[in-house]
C-alpha positions in Angstrom: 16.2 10.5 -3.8 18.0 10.9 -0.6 17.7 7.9 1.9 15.8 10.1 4.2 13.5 11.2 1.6 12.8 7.2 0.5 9.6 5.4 1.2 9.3 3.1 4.0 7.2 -0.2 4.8 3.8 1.1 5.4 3.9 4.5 4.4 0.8 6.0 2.8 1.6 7.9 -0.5 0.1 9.8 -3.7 2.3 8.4 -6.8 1.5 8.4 -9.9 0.3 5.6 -12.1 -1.2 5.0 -15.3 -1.5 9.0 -15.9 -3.4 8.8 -12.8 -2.7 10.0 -9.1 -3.5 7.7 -6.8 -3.0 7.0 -2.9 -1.2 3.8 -2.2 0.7 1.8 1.1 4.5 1.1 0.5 4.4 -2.6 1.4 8.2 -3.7 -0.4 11.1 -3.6 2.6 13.0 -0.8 3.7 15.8 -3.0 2.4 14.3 -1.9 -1.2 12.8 1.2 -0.2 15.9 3.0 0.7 18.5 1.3 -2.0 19.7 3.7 -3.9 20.3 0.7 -7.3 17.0 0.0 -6.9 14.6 1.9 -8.5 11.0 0.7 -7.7 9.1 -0.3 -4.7 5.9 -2.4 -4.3 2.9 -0.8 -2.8 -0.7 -1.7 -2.5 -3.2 0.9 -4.2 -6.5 2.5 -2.5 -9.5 2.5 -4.1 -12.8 4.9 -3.6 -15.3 2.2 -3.8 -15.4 -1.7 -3.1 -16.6 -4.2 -0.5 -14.6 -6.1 2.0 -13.5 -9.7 1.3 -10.2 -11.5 1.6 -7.9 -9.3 -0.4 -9.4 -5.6 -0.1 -10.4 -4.0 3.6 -12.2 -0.8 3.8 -10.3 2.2 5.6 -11.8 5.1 7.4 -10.6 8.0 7.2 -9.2 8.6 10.6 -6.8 5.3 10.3 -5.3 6.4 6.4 -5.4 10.8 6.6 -7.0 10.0 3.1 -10.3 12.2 2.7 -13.0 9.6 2.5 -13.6 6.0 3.7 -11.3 4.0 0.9 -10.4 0.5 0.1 -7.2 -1.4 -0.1 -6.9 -3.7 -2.5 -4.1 -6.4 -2.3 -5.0 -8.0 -5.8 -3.8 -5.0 -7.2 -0.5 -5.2 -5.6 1.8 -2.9 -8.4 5.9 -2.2 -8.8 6.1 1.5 -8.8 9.0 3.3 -10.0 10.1 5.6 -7.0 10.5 9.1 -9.6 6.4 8.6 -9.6 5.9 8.8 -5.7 4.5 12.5 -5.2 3.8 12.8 -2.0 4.4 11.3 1.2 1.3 11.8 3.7 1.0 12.1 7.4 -0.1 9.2 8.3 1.2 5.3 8.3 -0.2 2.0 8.6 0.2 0.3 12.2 2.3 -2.7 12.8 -1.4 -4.9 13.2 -2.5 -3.0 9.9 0.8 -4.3 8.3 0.1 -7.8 9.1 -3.5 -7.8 7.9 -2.2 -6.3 4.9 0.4 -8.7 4.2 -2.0 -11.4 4.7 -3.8 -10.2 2.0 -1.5 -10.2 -0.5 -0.6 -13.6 0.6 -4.5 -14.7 -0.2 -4.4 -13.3 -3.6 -1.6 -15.3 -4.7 -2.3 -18.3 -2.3 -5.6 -20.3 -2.7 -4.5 -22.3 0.2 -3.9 -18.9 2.6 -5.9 -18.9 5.5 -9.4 -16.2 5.6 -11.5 -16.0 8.0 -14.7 -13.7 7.3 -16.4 -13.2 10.5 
């Protein structure tokens, strides 16, 4: 994989995982993303169904270019080998979505990470 054809931090993807093809968020560094030794990057999977809470946020369509309303689900964060990334979509997440989405991940591993559910 060329560097210009490597994932980067909040790119939206279709990889391949468990059989399956499913849409996920590149959340590892660039640092990562673009090494050529390394050979996986972290990403945060989508979901079709789920409810909002500290460690999943629900996604229209018009913020991912996914087809329907999805879920991202930061308890599920996953290493992905790069060979299983399909396809890179249109659309990325925002610097604010990056954030929230790190903060997420941070709560599922933190029990002391700040949440507010208002």
């Amino acid at each position: 994989m060329k560097s210009s054809e490597s994932p980067r931090r909040g790119e939206i993807w279709h990889a391949n995982t468990g059989g399956k093809r499913h849409s996920v968020v590149i959340i590892s560094l660039d640092a990562r993303n673009t090494s050529e030794r390394v050979t996986s990057v972290l990403a945060v999977p989508f979901g079709s169904y789920g409810s909002p809470g500290p460690t999943s946020k629900r996604m229209e369509p018009g913020e991912t270019g996914l087809p329907q309303a999805s879920f991202l689900k930061a308890h599920f964060i996953s290493v992905i080998e790069k060979k299983d990334l399909v396809e890179r979509l249109p659309r990325r997440l925002s610097q604010s979505q990056m954030r929230e989405l790190v903060a997420m991940v941070n709560r599922a591993i933190d029990p002391d990470a700040p949440y507010d559910d208002k």
